[in-house]
C-alpha positions as CSV (number, residue, x, y, z in Angstrom):
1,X,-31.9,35.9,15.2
2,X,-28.5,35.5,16.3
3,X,-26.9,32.4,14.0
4,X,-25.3,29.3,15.8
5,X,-21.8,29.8,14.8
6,X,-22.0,33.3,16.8
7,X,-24.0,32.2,19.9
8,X,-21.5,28.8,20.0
9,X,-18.6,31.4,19.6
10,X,-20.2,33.7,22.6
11,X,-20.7,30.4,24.9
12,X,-17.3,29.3,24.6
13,X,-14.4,30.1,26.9
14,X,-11.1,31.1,25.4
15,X,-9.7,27.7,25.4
16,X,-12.6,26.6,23.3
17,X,-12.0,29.5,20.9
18,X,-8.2,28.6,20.3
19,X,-9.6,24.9,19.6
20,X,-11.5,26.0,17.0
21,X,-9.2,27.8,15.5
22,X,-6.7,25.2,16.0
23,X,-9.0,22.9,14.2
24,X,-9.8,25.5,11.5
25,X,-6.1,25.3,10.8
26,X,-5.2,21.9,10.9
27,X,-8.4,21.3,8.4
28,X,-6.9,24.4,6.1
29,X,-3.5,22.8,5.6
30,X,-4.5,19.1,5.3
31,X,-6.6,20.0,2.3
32,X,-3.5,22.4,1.1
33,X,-1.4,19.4,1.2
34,X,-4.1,17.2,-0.7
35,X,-3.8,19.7,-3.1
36,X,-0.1,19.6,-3.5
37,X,0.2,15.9,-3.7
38,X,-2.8,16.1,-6.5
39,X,-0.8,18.6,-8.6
40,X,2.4,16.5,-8.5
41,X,1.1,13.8,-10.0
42,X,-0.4,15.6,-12.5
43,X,2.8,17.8,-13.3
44,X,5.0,14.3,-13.0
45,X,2.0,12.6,-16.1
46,X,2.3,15.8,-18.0
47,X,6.2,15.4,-18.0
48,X,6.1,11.8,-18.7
49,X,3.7,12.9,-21.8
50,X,6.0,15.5,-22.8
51,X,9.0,13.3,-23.0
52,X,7.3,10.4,-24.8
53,X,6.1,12.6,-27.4
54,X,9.6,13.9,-28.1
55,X,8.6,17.8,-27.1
56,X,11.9,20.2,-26.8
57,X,13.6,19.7,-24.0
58,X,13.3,23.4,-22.3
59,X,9.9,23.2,-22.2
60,X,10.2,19.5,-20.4
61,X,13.0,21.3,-18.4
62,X,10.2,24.3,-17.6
63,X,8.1,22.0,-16.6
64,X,10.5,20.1,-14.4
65,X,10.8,22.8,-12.7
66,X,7.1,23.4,-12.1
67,X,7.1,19.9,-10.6
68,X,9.9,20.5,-8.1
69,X,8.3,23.5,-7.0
70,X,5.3,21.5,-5.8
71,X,7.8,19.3,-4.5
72,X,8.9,21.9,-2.3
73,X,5.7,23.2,-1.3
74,X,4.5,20.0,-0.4
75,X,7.1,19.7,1.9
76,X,6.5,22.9,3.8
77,X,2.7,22.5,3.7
78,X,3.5,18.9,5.6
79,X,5.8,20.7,8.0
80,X,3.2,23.5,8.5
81,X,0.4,20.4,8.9
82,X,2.7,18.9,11.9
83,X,2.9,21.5,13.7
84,X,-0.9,22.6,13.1
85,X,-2.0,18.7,14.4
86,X,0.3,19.1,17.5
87,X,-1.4,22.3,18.6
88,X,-4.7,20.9,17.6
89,X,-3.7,17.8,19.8
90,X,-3.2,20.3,22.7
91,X,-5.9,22.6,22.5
92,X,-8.4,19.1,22.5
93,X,-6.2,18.7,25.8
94,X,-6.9,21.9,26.9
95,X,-10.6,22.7,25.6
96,X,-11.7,19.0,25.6
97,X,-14.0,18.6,28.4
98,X,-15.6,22.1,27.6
99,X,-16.3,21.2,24.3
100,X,-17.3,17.5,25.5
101,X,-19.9,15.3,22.7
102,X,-19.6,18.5,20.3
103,X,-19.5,17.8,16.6
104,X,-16.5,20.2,16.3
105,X,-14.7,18.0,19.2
106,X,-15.9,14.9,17.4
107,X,-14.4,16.0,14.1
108,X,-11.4,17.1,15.3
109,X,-10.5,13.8,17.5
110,X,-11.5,11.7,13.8
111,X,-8.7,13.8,12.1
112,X,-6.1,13.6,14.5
113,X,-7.1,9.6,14.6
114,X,-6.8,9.8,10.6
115,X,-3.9,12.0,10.7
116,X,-2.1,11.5,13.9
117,X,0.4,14.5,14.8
118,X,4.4,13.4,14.8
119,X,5.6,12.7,18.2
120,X,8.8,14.4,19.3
């Protein structure tokens, strides 16, 4: 038995393919930046501990910098998320009436309602 994932794959033109993988990635990096914006303010409580509790000030300064980092990759992962909910936007466009009353279609038009892509 063949599963669904491969015979949905096999039934689907090319412009359905890119939409799922368009939606694979805008799913991907919304979750990335979830994770980021968890970690910072976890890194920004442990450095608020840290300098009530008096602890030297390179290892406040070491984690300073651990925040900042997530800082910065926050911001690239919501640049990255942007771009990734524009082509998603395009490819339900595109592959929209192909993949008409699908869950994946469903899904993906409740993300981009949640998360609506930046318009240029």
């Amino acid at each position: 038995s063949v599963p669904r994932e491969q015979t949905l794959q096999t039934a689907m033109g090319d412009a359905a393919r890119q939409f799922k993988i368009k939606h694979g990635v805008a799913k991907r990096t919304l979750k990335e930046l979830q994770s980021y914006d968890k970690e910072i303010a976890q890194q920004k409580d442990k450095v608020e501990k840290m300098t009530a509790e008096g602890v030297e000030p390179t290892d406040i300064r070491q984690q300073t910098m651990v925040l900042q980092e997530a800082e910065a990759c926050k911001v690239d992962a919501r640049r990255r998320l942007d771009g990734a909910l524009q082509d998603l936007e395009e490819q339900v466009d595109i592959a929209g009436e192909e993949l008409k009353d699908t869950p994946e279609l469903v899904e993906a038009l409740a993300l981009l309602k949640e998360h609506p892509p930046p318009q240029n």
